[in-house]
KETI-772753 format. One record per residue (C-alpha): residue number from 0; x, y, z. Coordinates in Angstrom, 1 decimal, padded with zeros to 4 digits. Each point is the difference from the previous one (the first is absolute). Layout:
r num:NUM	u:X	v:Y	w:Z;
...
This chain:
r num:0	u:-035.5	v:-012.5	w:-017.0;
r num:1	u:002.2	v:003.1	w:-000.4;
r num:2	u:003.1	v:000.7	w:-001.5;
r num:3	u:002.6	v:001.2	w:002.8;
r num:4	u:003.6	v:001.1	w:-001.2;
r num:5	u:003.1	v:-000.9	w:002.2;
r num:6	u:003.5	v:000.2	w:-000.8;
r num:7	u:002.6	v:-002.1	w:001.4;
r num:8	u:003.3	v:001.4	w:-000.3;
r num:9	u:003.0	v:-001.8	w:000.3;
r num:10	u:001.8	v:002.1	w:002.5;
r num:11	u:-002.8	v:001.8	w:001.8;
r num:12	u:-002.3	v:-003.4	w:000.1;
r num:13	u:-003.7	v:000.8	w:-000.3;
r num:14	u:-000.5	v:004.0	w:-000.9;
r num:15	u:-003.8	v:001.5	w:001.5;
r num:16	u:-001.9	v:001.1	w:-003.4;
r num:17	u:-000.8	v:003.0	w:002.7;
r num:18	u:003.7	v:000.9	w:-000.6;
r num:19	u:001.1	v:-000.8	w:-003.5;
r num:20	u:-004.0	v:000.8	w:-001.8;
r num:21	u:000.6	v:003.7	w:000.9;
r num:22	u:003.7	v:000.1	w:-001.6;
r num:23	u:-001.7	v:-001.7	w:-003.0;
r num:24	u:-002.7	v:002.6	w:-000.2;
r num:25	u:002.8	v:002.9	w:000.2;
r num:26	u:002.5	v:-000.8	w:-002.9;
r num:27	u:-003.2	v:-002.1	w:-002.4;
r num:28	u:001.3	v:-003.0	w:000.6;
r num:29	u:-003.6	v:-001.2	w:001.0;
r num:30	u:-001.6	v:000.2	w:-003.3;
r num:31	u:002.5	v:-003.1	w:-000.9;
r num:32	u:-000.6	v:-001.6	w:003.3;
r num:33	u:-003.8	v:000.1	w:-000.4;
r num:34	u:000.0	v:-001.2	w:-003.2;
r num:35	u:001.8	v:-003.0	w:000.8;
r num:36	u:-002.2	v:-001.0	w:002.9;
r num:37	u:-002.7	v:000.6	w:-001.9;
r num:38	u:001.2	v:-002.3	w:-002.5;
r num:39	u:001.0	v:-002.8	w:002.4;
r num:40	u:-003.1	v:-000.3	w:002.2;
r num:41	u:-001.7	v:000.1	w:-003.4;
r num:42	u:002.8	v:-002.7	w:-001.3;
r num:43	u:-001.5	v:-001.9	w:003.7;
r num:44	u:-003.4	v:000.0	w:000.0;
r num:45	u:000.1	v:-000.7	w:-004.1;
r num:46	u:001.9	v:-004.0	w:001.5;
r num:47	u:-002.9	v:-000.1	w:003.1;
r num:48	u:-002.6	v:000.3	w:-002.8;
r num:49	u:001.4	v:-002.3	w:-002.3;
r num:50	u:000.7	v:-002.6	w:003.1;
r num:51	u:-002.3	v:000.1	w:002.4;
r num:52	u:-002.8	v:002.6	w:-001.6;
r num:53	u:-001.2	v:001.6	w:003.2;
r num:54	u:-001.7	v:003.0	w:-000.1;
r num:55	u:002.3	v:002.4	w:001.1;
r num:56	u:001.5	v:003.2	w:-000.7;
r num:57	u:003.3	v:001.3	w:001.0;
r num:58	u:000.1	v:004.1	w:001.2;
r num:59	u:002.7	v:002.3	w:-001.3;
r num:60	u:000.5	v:003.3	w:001.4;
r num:61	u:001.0	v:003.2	w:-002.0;
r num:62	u:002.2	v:002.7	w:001.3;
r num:63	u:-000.8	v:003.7	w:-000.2;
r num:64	u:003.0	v:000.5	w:-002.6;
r num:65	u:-001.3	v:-003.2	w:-002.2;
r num:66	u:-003.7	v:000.8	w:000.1;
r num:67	u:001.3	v:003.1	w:-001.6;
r num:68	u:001.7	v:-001.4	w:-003.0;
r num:69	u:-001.5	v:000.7	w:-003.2;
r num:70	u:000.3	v:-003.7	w:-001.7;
r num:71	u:-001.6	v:-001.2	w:003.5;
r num:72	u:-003.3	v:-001.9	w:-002.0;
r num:73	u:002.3	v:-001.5	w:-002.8;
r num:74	u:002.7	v:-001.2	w:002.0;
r num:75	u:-003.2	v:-001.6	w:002.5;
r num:76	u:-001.5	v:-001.2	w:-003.9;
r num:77	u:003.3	v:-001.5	w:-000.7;
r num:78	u:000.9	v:-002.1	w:002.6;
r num:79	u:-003.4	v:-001.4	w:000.1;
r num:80	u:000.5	v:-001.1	w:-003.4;
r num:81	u:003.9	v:-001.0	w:000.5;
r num:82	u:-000.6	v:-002.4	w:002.9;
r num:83	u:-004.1	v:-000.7	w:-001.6;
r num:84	u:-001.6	v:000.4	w:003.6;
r num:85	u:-003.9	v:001.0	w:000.1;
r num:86	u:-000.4	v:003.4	w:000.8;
r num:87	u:-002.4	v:-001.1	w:003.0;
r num:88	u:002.9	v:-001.9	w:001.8;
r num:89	u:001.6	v:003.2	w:000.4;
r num:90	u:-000.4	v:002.8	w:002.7;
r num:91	u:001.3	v:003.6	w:-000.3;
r num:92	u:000.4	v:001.9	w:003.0;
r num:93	u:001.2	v:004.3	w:000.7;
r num:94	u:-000.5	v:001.2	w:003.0;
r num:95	u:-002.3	v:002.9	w:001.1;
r num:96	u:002.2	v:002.5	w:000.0;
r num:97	u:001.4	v:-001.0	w:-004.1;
r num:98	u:-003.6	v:000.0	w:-000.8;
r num:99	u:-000.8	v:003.6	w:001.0;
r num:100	u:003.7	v:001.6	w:-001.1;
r num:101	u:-001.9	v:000.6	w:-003.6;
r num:102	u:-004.0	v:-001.0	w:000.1;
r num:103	u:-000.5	v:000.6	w:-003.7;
r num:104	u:003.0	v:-002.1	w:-000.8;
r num:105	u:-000.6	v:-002.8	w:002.0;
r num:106	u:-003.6	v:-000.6	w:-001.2;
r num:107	u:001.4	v:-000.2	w:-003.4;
r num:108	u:002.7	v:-002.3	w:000.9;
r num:109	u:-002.5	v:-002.1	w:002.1;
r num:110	u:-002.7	v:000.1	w:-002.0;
r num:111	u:002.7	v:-001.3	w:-003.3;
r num:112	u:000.8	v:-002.8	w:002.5;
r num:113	u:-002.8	v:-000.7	w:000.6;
r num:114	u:-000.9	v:-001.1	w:-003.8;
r num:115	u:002.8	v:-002.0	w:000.1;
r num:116	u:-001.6	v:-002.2	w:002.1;
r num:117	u:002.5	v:000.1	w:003.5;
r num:118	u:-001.4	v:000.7	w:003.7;
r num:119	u:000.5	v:003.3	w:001.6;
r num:120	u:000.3	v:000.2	w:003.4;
r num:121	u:000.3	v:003.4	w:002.3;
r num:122	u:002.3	v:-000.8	w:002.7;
r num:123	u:000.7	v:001.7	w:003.2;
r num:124	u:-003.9	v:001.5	w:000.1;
r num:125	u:-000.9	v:002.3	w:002.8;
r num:126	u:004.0	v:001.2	w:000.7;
r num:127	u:000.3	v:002.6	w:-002.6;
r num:128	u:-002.2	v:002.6	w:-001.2;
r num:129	u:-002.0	v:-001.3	w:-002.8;
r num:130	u:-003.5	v:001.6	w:000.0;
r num:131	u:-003.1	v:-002.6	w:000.0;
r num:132	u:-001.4	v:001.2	w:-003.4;
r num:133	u:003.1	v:-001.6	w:-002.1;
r num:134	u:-001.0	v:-003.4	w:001.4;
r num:135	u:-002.9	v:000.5	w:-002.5;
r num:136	u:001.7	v:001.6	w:-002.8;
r num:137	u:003.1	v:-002.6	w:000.2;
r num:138	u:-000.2	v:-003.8	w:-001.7;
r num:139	u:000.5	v:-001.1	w:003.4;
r num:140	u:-000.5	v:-004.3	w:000.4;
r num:141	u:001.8	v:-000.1	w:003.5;
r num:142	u:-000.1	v:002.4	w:003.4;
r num:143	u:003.1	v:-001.1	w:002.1;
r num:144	u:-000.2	v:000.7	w:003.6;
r num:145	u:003.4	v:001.3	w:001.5;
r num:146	u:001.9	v:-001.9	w:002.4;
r num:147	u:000.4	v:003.1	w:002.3;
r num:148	u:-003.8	v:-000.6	w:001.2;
r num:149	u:000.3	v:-004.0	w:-000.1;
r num:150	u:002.2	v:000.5	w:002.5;
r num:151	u:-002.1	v:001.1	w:002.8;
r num:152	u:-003.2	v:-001.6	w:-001.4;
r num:153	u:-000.6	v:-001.6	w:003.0;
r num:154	u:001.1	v:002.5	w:002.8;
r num:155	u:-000.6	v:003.2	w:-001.4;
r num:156	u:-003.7	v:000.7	w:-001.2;
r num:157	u:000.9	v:002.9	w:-001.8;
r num:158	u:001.8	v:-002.7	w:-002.4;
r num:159	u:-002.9	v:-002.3	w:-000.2;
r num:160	u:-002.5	v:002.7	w:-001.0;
r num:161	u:002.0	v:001.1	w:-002.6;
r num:162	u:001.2	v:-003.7	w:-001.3;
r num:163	u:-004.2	v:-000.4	w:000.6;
r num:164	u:-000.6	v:003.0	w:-002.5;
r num:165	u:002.2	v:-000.3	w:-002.6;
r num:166	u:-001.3	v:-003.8	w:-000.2;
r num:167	u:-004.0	v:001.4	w:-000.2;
r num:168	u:001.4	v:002.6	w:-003.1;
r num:169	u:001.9	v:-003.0	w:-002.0;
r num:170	u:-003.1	v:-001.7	w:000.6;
r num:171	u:-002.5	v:002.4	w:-001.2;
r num:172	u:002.5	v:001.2	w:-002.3;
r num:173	u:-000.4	v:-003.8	w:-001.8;
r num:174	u:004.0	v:-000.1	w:000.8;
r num:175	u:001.8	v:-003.0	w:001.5;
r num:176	u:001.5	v:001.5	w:003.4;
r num:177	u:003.6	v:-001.4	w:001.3;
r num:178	u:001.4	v:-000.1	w:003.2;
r num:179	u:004.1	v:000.1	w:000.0;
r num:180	u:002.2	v:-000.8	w:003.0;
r num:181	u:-002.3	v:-002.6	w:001.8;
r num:182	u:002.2	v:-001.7	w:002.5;
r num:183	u:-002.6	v:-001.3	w:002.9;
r num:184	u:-002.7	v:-002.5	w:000.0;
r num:185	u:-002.1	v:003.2	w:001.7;
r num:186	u:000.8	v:002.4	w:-002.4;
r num:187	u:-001.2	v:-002.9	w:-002.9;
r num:188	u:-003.4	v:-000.5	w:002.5;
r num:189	u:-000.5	v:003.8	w:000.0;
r num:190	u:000.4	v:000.6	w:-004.0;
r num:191	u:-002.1	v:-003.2	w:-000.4;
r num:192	u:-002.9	v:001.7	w:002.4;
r num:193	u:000.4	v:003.2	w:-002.3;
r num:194	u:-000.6	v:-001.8	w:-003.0;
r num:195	u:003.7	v:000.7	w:-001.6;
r num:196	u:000.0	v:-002.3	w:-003.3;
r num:197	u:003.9	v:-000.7	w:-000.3;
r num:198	u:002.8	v:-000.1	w:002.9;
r num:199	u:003.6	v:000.4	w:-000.9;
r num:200	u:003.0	v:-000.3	w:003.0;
r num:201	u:002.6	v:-002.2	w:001.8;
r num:202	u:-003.3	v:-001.8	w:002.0;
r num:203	u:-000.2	v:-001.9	w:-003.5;
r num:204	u:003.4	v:-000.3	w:-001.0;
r num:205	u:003.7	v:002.1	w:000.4;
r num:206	u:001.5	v:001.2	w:-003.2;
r num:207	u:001.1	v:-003.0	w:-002.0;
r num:208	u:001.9	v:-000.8	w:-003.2;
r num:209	u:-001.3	v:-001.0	w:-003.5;
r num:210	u:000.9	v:-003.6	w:001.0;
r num:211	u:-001.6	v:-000.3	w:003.9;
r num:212	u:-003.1	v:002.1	w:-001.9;
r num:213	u:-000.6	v:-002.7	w:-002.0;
r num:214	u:-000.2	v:-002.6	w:002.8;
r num:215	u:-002.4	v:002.0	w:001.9;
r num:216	u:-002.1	v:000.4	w:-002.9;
r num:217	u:-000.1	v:-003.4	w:-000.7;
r num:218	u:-000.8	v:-001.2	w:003.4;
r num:219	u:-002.8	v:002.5	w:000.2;
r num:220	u:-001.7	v:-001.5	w:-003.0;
r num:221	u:000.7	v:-003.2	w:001.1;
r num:222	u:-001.7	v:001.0	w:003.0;
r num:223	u:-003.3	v:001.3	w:-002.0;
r num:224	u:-000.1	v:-002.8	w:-001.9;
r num:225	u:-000.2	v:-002.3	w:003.2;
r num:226	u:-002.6	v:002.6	w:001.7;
r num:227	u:-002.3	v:-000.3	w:-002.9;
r num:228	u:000.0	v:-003.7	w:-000.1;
């Protein structure tokens, strides 16, 4: 699962993050707002483990500003400890484009994340300009595949061979691969015939709350236990 921020205001009714996440960024508000998500997905999965004890780990994503901050690793340390989730449960994702705004920086930051035990996840792969060679040199666990070529997976080959590549590096890169934005049985087909490990998108399931979370979860492993018997 991944942590997605919305903000329901009681005038304006439901606010895009696409509007208010770059306010945030601008006057530093996000540093706050990312620490609380981080906190409360962490808070989350912490109650699925205790409940239910699916393997399962919930993805937080990082702003530019945020990555930046200098107490990033303790703050991360911290709420691991505060809400006493395994560091395996959880996923940490920047984007392409945060990862290459300072190499050196971000292989230290990843690399210290790294010992504390968390996933890290690139996201957005293949729409910045991230050069090959840091796949190597960063503690990578997870290649995401950007939604921009799920789209036209099945109509546009262009899309397909690059969804096709980036699945054969993750592979031979020992990384798991995600596709994000799956919305058609074809488009699941296709990704399945390419070999991608993990599928994220509204085919599976819309955005939901904590609460309508925790029913789907339960009736999918309701749903493995019946398949295995």
């Amino acid at each position: 699962m991944e942590a997605l921020l919305r903000w329901h205001h009681p005038e304006l009714g439901l606010v895009s993050p696409a509007t208010f996440i770059p306010i945030a960024e601008d006057n530093g508000l996000i540093v706050a707002i990312g620490e609380w998500v981080l906190e409360t997905a962490c808070t989350q999965n912490k109650a699925w483990q205790d409940a239910l004890q699916p393997d399962l780990r919930v993805a937080v994503n990082f702003s530019a500003r945020q990555f930046q901050q200098f107490n990033l690793v303790q703050m991360v340390t911290n709420c691991l400890e505060k809400t006493g989730l395994d560091p395996k449960y959880l996923e940490l994702e920047i984007t392409e484009s945060t990862a290459m705004q300072d190499v050196d920086y971000t292989t230290k930051v990843l690399r210290e994340l790294q010992n504390v035990g968390v996933q890290i996840a690139l996201d957005d792969f293949g729409t910045g300009y991230c050069s090959l060679s840091y796949l190597t040199k960063f503690p990578l666990k997870i290649l995401k595949i950007d939604k921009s070529f799920i789209n036209g997976l099945t109509t546009d080959p262009c899309d397909r061979a690059i969804a096709n590549a980036v699945a054969t590096l993750g592979r031979d890169l020992n990384l798991s691969v995600v596709a994000e934005g799956v919305e058609t049985k074809e488009q699941l087909e296709c990704l399945r015939s390419l070999h991608c490990q993990e599928i994220q998108g509204h085919y599976f399931s819309k955005a939901l709350s904590a609460g309508d979370a925790s029913k789907l979860l339960v009736n999918s492993l309701l749903q493995q236990v019946k398949i295995s018997h």
